[in-house]
C-alpha positions as CSV (number, residue, x, y, z in Angstrom):
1,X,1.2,-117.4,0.4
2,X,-1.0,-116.5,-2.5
3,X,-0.8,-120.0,-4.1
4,X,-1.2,-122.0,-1.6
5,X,-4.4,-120.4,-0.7
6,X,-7.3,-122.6,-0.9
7,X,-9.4,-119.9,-2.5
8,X,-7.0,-119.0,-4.8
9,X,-6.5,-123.0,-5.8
10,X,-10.5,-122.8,-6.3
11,X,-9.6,-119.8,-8.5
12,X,-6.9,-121.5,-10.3
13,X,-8.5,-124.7,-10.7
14,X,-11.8,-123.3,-12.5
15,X,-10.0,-119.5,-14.4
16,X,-6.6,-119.7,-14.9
17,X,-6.2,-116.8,-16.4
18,X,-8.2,-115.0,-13.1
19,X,-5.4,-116.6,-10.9
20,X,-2.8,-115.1,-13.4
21,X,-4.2,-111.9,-12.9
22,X,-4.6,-112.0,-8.9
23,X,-1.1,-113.5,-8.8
24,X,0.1,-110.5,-10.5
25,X,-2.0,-107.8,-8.8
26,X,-1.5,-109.4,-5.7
27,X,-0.1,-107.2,-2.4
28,X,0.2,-103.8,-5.5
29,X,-2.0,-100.9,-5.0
30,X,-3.5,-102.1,-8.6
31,X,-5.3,-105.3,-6.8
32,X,-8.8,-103.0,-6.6
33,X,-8.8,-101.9,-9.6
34,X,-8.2,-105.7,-10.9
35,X,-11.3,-107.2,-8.4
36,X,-13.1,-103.8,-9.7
37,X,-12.7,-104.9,-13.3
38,X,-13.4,-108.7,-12.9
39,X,-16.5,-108.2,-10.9
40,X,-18.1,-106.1,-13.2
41,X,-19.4,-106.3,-16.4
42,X,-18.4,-103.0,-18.3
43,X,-19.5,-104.4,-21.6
44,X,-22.5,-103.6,-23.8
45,X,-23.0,-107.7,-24.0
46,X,-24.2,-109.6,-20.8
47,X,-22.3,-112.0,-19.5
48,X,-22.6,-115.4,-17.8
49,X,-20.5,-114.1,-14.8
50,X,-18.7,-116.5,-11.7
51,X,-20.1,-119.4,-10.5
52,X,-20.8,-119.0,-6.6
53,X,-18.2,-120.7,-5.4
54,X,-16.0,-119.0,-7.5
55,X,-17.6,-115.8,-6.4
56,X,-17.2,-116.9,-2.8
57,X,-13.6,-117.8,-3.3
58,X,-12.9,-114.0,-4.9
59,X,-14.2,-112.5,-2.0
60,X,-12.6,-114.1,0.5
61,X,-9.2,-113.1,-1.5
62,X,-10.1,-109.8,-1.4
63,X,-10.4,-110.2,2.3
64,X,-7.5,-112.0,3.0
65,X,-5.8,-109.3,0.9
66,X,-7.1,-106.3,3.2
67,X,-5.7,-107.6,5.9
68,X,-2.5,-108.8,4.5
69,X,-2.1,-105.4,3.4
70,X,-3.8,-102.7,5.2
71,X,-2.2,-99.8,3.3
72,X,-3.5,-100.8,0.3
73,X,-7.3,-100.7,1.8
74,X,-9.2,-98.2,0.1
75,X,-11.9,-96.9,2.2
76,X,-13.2,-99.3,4.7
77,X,-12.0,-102.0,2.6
78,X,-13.2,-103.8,-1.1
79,X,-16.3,-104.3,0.0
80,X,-17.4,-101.4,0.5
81,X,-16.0,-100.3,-2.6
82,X,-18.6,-103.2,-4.4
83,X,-21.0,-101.7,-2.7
84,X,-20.1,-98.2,-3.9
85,X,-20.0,-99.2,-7.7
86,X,-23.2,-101.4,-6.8
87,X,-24.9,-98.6,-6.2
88,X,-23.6,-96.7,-9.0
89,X,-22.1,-97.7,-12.0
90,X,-21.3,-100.8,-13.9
91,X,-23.3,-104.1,-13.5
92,X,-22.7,-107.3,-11.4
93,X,-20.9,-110.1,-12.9
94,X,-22.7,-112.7,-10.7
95,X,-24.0,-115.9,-11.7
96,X,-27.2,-115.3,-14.2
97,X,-27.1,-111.6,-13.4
98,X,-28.7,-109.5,-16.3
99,X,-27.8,-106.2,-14.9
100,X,-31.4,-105.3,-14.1
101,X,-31.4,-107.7,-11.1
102,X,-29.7,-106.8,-7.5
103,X,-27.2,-108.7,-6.6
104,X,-27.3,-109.9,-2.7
105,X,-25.1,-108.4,-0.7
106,X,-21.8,-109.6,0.3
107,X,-21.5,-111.7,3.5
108,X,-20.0,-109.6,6.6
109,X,-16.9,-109.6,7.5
């Protein structure tokens, strides 16, 4: 299912090694932890961070994946989880973020 996804084709097409990683997170109880780590610089150095489309496209896995797999959903599901760590620690990887700006918030579901 995961492959034929058009968000995870996006994915693929533009981070290989991204899709790599979701493929093998994918439907494990690690698959937070994963879109934790990728969305969120935790390095001294800033970073360019995901293009919006690619951003887009990672969200919409993380949603697909919440409701493929509801067991795995931590909380009320991974976005509020980003909005969590927004609040707290670590800094948006989003397109041009420097870690002083907000990011906007994520579309609702």
């Amino acid at each position: 299912m995961l492959r034929q996804h058009p968000s995870y084709r996006a994915i693929q097409e533009a981070f290989p090694h991204v899709a790599a990683k979701l493929q093998e997170h994918w439907g494990t109880a690690t698959f937070l932890e994963y879109m934790d780590e990728t969305l969120y610089n935790k390095r001294p150095e800033l970073r360019q961070g995901f293009p919006q489309p690619v951003l887009l496209a990672l969200q919409t896995l993380a949603e697909t994946h919440d409701q493929l797999h509801p067991e795995l959903v931590q909380q009320d599901g991974f976005w509020v989880h980003v909005e969590a760590r927004r609040n707290g620690a670590g800094t948006p990887a989003g397109p041009g973020m420097s870690g002083a700006e907000t990011p906007p918030a994520p579309a609702a579901r």
